[in-house]
C-alpha positions as a Markdown table, in Angstrom:
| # | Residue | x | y | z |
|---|---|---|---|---|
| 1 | Unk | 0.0 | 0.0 | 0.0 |
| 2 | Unk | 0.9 | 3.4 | -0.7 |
| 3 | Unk | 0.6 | 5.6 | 2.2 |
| 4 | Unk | -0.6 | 9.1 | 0.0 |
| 5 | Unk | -0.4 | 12.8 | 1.9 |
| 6 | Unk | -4.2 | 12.6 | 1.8 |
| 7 | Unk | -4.4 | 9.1 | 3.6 |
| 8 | Unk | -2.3 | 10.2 | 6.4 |
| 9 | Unk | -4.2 | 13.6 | 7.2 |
| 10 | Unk | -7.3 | 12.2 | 7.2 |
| 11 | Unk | -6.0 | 9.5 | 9.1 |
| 12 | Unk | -4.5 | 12.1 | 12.2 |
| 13 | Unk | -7.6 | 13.9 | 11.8 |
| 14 | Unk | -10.0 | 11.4 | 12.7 |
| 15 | Unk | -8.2 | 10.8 | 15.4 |
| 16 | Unk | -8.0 | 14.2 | 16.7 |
| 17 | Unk | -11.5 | 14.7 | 16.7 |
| 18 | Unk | -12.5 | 11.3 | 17.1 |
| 19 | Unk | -10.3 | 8.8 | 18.5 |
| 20 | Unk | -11.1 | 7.0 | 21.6 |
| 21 | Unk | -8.5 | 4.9 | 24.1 |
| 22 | Unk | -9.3 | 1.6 | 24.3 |
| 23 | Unk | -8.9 | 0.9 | 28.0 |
| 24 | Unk | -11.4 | 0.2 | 30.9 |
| 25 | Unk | -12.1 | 2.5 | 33.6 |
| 26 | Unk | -12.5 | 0.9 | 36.7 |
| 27 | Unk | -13.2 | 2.5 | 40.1 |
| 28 | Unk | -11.0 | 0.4 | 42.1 |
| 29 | Unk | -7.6 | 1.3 | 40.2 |
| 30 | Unk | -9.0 | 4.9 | 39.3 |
| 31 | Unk | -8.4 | 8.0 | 41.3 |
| 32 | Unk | -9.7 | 11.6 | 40.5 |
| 33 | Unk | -7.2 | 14.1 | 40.1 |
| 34 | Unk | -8.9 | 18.1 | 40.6 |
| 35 | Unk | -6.2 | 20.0 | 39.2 |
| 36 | Unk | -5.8 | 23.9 | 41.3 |
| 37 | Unk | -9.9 | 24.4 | 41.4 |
| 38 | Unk | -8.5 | 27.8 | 43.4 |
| 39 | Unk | -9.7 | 30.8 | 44.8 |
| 40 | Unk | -7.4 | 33.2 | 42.6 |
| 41 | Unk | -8.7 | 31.0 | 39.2 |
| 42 | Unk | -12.6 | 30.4 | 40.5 |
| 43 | Unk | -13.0 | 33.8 | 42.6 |
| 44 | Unk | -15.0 | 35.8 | 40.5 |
| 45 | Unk | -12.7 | 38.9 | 39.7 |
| 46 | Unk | -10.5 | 38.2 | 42.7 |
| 47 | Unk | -7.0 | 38.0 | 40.6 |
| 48 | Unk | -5.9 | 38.8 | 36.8 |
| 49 | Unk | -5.7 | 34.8 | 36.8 |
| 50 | Unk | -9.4 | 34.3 | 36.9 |
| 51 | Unk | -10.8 | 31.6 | 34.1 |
| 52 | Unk | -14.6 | 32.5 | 33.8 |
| 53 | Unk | -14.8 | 29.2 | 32.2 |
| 54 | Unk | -13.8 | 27.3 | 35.3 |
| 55 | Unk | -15.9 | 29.2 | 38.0 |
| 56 | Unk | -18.9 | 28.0 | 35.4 |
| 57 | Unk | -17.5 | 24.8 | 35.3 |
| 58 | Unk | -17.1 | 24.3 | 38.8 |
| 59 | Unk | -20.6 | 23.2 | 39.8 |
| 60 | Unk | -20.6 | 20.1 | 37.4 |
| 61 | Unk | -16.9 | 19.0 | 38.7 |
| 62 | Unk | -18.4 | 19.3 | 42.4 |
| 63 | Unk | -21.3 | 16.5 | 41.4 |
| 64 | Unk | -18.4 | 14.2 | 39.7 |
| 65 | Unk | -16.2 | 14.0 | 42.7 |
| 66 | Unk | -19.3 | 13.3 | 44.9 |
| 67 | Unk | -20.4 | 10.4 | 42.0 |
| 68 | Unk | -16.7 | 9.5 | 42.6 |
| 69 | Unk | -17.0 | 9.4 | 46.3 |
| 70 | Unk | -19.6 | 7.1 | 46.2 |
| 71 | Unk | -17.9 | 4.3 | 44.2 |
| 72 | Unk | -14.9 | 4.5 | 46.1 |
| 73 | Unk | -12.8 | 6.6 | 43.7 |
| 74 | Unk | -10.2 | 8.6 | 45.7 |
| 75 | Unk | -10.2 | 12.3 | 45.5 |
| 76 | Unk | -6.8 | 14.0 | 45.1 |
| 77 | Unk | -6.9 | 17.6 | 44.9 |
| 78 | Unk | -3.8 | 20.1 | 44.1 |
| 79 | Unk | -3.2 | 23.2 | 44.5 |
| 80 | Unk | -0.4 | 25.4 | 42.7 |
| 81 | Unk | 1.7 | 27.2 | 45.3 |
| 82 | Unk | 4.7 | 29.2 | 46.3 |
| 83 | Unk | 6.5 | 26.5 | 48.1 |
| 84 | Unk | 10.0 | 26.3 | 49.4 |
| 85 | Unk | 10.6 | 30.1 | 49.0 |
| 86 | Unk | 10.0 | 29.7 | 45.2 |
| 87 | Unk | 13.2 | 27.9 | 44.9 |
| 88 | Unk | 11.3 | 24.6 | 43.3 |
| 89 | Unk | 10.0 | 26.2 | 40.9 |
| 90 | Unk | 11.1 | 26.0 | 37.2 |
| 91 | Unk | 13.3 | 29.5 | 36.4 |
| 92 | Unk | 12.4 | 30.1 | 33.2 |
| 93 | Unk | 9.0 | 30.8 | 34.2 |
| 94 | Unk | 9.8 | 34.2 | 35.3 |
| 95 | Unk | 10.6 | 34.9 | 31.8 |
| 96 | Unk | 7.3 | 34.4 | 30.3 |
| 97 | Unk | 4.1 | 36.3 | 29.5 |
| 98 | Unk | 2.2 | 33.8 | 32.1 |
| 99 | Unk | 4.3 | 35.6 | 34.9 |
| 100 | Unk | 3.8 | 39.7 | 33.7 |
| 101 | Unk | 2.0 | 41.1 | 36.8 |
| 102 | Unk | 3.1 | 41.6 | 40.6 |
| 103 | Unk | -0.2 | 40.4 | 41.9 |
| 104 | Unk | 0.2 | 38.1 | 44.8 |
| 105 | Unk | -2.0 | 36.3 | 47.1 |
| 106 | Unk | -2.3 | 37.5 | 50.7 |
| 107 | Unk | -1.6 | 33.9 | 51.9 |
| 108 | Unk | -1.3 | 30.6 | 51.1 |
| 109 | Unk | -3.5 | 29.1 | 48.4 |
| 110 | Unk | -6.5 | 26.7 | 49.0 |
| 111 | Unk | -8.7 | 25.4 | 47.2 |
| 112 | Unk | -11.8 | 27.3 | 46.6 |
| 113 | Unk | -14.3 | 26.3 | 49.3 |
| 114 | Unk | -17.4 | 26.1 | 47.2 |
| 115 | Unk | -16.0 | 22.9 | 45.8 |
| 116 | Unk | -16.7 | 21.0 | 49.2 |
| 117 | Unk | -13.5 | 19.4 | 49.8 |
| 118 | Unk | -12.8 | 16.5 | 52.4 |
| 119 | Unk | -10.9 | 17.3 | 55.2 |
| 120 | Unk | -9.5 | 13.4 | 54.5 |
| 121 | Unk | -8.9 | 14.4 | 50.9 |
| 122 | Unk | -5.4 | 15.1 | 50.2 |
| 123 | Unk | -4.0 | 18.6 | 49.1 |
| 124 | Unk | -1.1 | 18.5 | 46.9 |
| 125 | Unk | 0.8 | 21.4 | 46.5 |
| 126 | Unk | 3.2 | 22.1 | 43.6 |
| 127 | Unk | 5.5 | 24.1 | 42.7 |
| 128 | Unk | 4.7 | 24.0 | 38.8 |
| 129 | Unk | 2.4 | 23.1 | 35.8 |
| 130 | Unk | 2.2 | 19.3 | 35.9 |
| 131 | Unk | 1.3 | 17.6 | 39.1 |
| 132 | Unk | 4.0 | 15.1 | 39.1 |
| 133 | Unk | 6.8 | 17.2 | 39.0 |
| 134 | Unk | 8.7 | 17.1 | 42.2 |
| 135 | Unk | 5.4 | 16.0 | 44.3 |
| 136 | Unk | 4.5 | 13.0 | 46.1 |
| 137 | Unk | 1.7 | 12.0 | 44.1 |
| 138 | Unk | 3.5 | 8.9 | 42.0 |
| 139 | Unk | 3.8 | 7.2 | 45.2 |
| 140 | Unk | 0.4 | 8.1 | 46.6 |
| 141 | Unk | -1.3 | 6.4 | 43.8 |
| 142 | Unk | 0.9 | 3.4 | 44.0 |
| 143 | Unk | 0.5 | 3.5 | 47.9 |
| 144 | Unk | -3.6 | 3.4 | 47.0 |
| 145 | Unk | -3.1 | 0.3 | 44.3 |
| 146 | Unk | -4.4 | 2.8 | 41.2 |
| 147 | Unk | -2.7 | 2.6 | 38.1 |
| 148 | Unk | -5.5 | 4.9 | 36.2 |
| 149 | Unk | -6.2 | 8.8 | 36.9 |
| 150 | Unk | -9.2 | 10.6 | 35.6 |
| 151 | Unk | -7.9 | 14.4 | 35.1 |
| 152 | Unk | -10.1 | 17.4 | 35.8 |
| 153 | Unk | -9.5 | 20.9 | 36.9 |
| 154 | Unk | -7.7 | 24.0 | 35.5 |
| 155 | Unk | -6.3 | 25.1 | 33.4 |
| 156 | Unk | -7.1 | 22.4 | 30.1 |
| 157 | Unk | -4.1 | 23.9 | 28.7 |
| 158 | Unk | -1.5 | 24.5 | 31.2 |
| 159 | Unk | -2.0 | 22.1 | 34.5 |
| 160 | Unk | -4.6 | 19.4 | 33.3 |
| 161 | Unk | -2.7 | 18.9 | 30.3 |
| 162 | Unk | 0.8 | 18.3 | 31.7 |
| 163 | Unk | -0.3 | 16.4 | 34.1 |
| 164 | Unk | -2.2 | 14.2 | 31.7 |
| 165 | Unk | 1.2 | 14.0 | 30.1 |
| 166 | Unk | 3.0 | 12.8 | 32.7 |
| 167 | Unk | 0.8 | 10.3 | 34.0 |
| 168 | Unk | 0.9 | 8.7 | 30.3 |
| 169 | Unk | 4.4 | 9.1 | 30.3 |
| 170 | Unk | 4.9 | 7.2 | 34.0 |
| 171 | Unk | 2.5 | 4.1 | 32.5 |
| 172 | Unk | -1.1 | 5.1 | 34.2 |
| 173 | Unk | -4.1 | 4.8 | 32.0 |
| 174 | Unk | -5.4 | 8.6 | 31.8 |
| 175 | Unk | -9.4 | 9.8 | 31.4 |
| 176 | Unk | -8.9 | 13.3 | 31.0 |
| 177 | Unk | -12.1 | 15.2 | 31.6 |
| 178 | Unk | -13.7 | 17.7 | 28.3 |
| 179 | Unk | -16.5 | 19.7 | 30.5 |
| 180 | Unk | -14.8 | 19.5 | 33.6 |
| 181 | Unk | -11.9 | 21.3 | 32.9 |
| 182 | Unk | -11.5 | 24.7 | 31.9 |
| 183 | Unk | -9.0 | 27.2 | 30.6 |
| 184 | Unk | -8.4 | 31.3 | 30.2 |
| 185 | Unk | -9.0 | 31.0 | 26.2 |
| 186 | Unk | -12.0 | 28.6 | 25.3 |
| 187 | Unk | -10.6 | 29.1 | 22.3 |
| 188 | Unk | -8.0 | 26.6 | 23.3 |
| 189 | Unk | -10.0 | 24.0 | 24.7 |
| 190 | Unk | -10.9 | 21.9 | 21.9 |
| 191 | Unk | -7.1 | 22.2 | 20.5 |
| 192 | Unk | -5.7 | 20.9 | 23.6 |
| 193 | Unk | -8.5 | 17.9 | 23.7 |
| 194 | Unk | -7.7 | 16.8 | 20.1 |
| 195 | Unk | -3.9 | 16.2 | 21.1 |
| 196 | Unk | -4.5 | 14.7 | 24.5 |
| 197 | Unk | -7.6 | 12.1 | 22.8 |
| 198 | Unk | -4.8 | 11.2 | 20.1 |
| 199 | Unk | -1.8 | 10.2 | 21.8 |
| 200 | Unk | -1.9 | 10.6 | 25.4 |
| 201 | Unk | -6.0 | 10.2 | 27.0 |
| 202 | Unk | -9.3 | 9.0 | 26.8 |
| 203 | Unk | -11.2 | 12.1 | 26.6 |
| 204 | Unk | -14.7 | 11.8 | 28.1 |
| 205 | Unk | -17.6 | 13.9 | 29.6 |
| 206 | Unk | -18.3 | 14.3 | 33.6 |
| 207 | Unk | -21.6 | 11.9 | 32.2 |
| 208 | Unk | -19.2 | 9.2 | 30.9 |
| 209 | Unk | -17.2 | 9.0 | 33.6 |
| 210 | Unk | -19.5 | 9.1 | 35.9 |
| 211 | Unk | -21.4 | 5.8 | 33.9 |
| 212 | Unk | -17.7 | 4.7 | 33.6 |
| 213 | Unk | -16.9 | 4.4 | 37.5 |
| 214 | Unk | -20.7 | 3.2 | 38.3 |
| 215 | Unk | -21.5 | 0.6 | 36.2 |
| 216 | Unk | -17.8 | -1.2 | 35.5 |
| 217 | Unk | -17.7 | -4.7 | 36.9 |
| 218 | Unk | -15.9 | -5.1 | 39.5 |
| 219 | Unk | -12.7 | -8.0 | 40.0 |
| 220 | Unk | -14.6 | -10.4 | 41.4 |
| 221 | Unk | -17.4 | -10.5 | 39.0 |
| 222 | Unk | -14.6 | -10.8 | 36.1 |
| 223 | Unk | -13.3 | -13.2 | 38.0 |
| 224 | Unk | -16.5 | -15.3 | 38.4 |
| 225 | Unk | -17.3 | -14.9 | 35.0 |
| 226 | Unk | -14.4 | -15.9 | 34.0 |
| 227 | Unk | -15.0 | -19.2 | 36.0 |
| 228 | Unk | -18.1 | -19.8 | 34.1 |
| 229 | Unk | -16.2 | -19.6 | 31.3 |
């Protein structure tokens, strides 16, 4: 077969705007990551790094952590931070147009308190874009037995989508969230889904995950049915 230019950019296109991962989501190797849901993103007006589109988006994340609450998906929740003195954090970001103001936060972040966190939910807080980089959370979901994380939060662009990254690129199955992450441009959303749905995610709605992590079988009923068998 000849592979023509046509072929080829139909075939990367389809899967941009329609490819699907073929993996299982189950709830008892999946954990929920809820990428910096913030006051100074989500506070309406509160800091020139407000994203609208998060604040609106915020309501519908609240009901998929509580759906993932109730079949025993773990919450882990991050927050991006100054910590250790800002010495952890990469140095080129002072350089770029992400970092042109001198607003500050009064205190140390937290995540916005309309979203109902669990004081025995753990609060990661990192020093960067992705939440893997020099965090504890690799071994946390090892310590939990989950080799899967479902990625939600803001921004799409930025945080959710480096994480995603990283977690693909440390060997966990990622379910990166479409409505229930957000970012400063909506412009950008759809861009940064079609990358992440072809190489690096399944890319699903807060209603297919939510059928995802509720109706899965669990490993003893594969296990009986594979008995039967």
């Amino acid at each position: 077969m000849t592979y023509t230019e046509e072929w080829v950019t139909e075939r990367a296109r389809s899967a941009y705007e329609r490819g699907r991962a073929s993996f299982d989501v189950r709830p008892e190797r999946a954990a929920l990551l809820v990428i910096d849901m913030q006051d100074e993103f989500l506070r309406p007006g509160w800091s020139p790094y407000w994203v609208p589109a998060a604040t609106r988006m915020a309501p519908r994340l609240r009901q998929l952590v509580e759906e993932c609450r109730a079949a025993s998906v773990p919450a882990i929740w991050t927050i991006f931070d100054d910590t250790h003195l800002g010495l952890d954090r990469p140095y080129a970001l002072r350089f770029l147009p992400h970092a042109d103001t001198d607003w500050r936060r009064l205190g140390p972040a937290d995540v916005w308190a309309s979203m109902g966190r669990h004081p025995d939910e753990a609060v990661i807080r990192k020093p960067s874009y992705g939440a893997f980089y020099d965090t504890p959370l690799d071994t946390m979901l090892r310590n939990l037995g989950r080799d899967t994380v479902i990625v939600t939060g803001t921004l799409t662009n930025y945080c959710c989508g480096t994480t995603a990254r990283q977690a693909y690129e440390r060997g966990y199955k990622v379910v990166f969230g479409s409505d229930v992450t957000a970012t400063d441009d909506e412009s950008r959303q759809e861009p940064e889904l079609a990358v992440l749905r072809k190489g690096f995610a399944l890319v699903l709605t807060a209603e297919e995950i939510t059928n995802r992590v509720t109706t899965a079988p669990s490993a003893s009923e594969d296990e009986e049915g594979a008995n039967v068998l």
